[in-house]
C-alpha positions in Angstrom: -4.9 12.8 -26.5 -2.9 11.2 -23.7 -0.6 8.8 -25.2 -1.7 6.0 -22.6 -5.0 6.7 -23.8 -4.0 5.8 -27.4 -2.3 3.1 -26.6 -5.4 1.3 -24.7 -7.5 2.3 -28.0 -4.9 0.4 -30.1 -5.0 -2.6 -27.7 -8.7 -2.8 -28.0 -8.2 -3.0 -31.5 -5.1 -5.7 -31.5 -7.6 -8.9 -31.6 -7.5 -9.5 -28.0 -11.0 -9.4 -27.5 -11.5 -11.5 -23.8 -8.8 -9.1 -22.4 -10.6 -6.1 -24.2 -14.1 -7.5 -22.4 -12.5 -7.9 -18.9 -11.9 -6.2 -15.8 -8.8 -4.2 -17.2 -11.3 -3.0 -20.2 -13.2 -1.9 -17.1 -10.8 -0.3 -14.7 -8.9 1.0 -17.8 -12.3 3.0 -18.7 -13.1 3.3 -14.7 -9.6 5.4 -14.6 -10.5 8.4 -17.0 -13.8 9.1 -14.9 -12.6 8.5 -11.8 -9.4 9.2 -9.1 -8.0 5.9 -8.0 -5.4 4.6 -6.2 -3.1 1.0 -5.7 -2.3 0.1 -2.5 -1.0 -3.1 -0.4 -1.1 -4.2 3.3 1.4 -6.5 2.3 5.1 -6.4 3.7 8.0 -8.8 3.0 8.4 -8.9 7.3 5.5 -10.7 8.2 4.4 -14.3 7.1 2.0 -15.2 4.2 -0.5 -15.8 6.8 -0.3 -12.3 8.4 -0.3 -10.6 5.4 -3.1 -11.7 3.6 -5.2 -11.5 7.0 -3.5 -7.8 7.1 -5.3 -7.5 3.3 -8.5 -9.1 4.5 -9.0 -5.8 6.9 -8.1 -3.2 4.6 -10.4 -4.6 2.1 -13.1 -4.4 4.7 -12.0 -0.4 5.6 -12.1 0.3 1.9 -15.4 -1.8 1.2 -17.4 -1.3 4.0 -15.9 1.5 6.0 -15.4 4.0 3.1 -17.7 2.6 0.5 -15.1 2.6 -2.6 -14.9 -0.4 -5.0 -11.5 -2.7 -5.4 -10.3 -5.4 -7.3 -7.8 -7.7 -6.4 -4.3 -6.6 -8.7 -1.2 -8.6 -8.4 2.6 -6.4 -8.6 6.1 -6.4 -8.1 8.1 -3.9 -6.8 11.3 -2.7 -5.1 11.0 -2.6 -1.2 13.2 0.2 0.1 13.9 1.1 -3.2 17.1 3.5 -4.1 17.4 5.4 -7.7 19.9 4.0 -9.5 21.6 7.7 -9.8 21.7 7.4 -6.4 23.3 4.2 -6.1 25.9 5.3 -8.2 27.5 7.9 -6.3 29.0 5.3 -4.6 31.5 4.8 -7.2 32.6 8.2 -5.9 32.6 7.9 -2.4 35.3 7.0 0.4 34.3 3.6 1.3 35.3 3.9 4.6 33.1 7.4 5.3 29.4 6.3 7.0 28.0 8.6 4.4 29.4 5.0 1.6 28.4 2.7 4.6 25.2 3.9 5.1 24.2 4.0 0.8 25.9 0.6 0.7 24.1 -0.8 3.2 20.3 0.9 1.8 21.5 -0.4 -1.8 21.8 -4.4 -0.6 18.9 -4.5 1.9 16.4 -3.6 -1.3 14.0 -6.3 -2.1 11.9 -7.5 -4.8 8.6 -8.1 -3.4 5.7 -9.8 -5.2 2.8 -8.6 -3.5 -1.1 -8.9 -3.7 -2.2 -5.1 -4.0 -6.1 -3.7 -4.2 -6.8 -1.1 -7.2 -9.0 1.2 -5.4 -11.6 3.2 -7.2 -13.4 6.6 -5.9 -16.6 6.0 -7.6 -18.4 8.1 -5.3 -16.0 11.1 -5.8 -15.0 11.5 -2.4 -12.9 14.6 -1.9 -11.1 12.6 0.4 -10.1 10.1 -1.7 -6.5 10.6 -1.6 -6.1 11.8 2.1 -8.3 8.2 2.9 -5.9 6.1 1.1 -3.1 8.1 2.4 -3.8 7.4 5.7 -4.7 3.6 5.0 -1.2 3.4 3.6 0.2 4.4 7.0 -1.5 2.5 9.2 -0.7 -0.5 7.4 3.1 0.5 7.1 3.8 1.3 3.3 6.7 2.6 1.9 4.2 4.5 -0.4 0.7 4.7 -2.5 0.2 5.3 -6.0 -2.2 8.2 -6.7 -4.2 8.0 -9.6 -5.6 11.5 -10.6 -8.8 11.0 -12.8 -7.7 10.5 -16.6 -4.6 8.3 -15.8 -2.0 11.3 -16.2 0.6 12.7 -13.8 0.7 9.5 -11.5 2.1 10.3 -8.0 3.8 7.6 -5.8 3.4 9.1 -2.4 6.0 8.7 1.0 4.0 7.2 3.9 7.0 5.7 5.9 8.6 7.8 7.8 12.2 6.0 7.5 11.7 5.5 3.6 14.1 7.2 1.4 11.9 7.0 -2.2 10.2 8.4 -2.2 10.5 10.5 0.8 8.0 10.7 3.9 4.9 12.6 3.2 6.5 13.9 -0.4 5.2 13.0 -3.8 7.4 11.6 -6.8 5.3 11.9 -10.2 6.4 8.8 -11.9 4.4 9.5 -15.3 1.2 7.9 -17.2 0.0 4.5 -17.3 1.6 2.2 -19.8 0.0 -0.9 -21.6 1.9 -3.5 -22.4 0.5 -7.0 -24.9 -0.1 -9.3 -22.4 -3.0 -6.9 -20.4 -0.7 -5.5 -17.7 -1.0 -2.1 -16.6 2.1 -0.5 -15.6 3.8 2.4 -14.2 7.6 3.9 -14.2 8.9 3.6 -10.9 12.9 3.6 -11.5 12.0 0.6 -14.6 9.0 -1.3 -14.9 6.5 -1.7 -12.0 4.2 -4.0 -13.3 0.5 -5.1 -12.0 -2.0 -8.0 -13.2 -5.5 -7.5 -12.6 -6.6 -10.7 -10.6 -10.3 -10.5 -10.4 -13.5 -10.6 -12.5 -15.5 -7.5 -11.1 -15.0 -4.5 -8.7 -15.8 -5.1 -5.7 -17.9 -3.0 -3.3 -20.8 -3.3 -1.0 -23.1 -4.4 -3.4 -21.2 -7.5 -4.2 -21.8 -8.7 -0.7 -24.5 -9.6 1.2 -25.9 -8.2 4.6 -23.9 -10.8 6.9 -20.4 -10.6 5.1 -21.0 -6.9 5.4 -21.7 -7.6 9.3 -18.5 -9.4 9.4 -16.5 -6.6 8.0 -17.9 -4.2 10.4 -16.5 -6.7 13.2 -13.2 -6.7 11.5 -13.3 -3.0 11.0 -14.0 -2.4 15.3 -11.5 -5.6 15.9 -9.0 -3.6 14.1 -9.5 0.0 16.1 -9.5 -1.7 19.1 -6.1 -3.7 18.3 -4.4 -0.1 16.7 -5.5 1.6 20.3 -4.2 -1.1 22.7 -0.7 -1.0 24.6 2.3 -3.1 24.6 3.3 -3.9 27.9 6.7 -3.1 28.6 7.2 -6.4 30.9 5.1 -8.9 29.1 5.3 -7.6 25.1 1.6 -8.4 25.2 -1.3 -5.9 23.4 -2.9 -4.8 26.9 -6.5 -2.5 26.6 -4.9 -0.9 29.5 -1.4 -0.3 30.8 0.0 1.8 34.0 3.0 4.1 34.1 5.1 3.0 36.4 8.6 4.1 37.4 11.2 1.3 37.5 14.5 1.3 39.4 16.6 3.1 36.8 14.0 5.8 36.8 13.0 5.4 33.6 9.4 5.1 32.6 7.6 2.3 31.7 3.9 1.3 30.8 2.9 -2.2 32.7 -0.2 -4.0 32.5 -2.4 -4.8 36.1 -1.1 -8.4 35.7 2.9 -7.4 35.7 1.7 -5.0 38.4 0.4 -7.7 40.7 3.4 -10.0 39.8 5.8 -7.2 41.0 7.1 -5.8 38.1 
């Protein structure tokens, strides 16, 4: 028996019988039977505001565009993180080669992030699962998703940022099994403790909603698409539907919207 297994059967057992009843007895149980997968739209650049409205629309992909069930989880993690046996060949490099300037400077720009992530779960047994959440995880600029393979062994943190060192772009780092610890978190090894809270009461999915919230995240869902296929002006900075290739007077190529046109861009 997996040993995360036997740990969640001791836990039952321990006297801490509302956690045992909750959502974590759920997705705990949810996670033997089923491939799932955590993943964030959060990112420690944009404002609270942004990123929970960023959250709102991949909830809405996940819900109502793919059909999979969520709950809310809560986590902390390393953004940009660097393995510590990494960070310590520093101690045996030149500090004035760009190969020490370059580790220095990805060792101090790491930051803690506390984050609202969604535990995703493929109830319906896509076989897409993973490449779904894989792409989600790009479009909304992750360093990385954790992979869940059913049972809740070999856990893979996948690279889905193309300048992220760990793990690397499109490459998989198995960080382990799930770990339990007394207060009802479920954790994983990523370089130490990675820690997440389950935050809800139930999984989500369409059935928890009714027919006009489910309207509203079909808005969100085309409101997105047609925000991820607009154009930055190059004159204005603005999202344009449309833009025109122009060439300027350094003969360089730029992409200008009819109102820069007009103005004489």
């Amino acid at each position: 028996m997996s040993e995360w297994k036997e740990e969640w059967r001791r836990f039952r057992k321990s006297g801490q019988e509302m956690l045992a009843e909750s959502t974590l007895n759920r997705v705990m149980g949810h996670i033997e039977n089923h491939d799932s997968a955590v993943i964030s739209a959060f990112r420690n650049e944009y404002s609270k505001k942004e990123n929970y409205e960023r959250s709102r629309i991949l909830r809405a992909q996940l819900i109502q565009g793919y059909g999979y069930q969520i709950t809310k989880i809560k986590g902390s993690y390393i953004e940009g993180f660097v393995p510590q046996e990494e960070a310590d060949k520093l101690k045996n490099m030149d500090p004035d080669s760009h190969e020490y300037q370059d580790l220095k400077s990805r060792v101090e720009s790491q930051q803690e992030v506390t984050e609202q992530s969604l535990f995703v779960l493929n109830s319906l047994d896509d076989p897409s699962f993973f490449d779904n959440v894989r792409a989600l995880a790009e479009e909304f600029e992750q360093d990385s998703v954790m992979l869940v393979p059913r049972g809740g062994d070999h856990i893979q943190l996948y690279g889905t940022r193309l300048d992220n060192e760990y793990p690397a772009y499109h490459e998989s780092q198995e960080i382990g099994s799930i770990v339990l610890n007394k207060s009802g978190q479920f954790m994983s090894k990523v370089g130490g403790t990675r820690p997440f809270v389950v935050e809800a009461v139930q999984l989500m999915s369409k059935h928890t909603f009714s027919r006009l919230q489910l309207m509203a995240m079909d808005a969100l869902i085309r409101e997105n698409a047609k925000t991820r296929s607009q154009v930055v002006c190059d004159a204005c900075g603005n999202k344009k539907d449309e833009t025109h290739v122009i060439q300027t007077k350094n003969n360089s190529a730029s992409s200008v919207c009819d109102e820069c046109v007009e103005a004489g861009y």
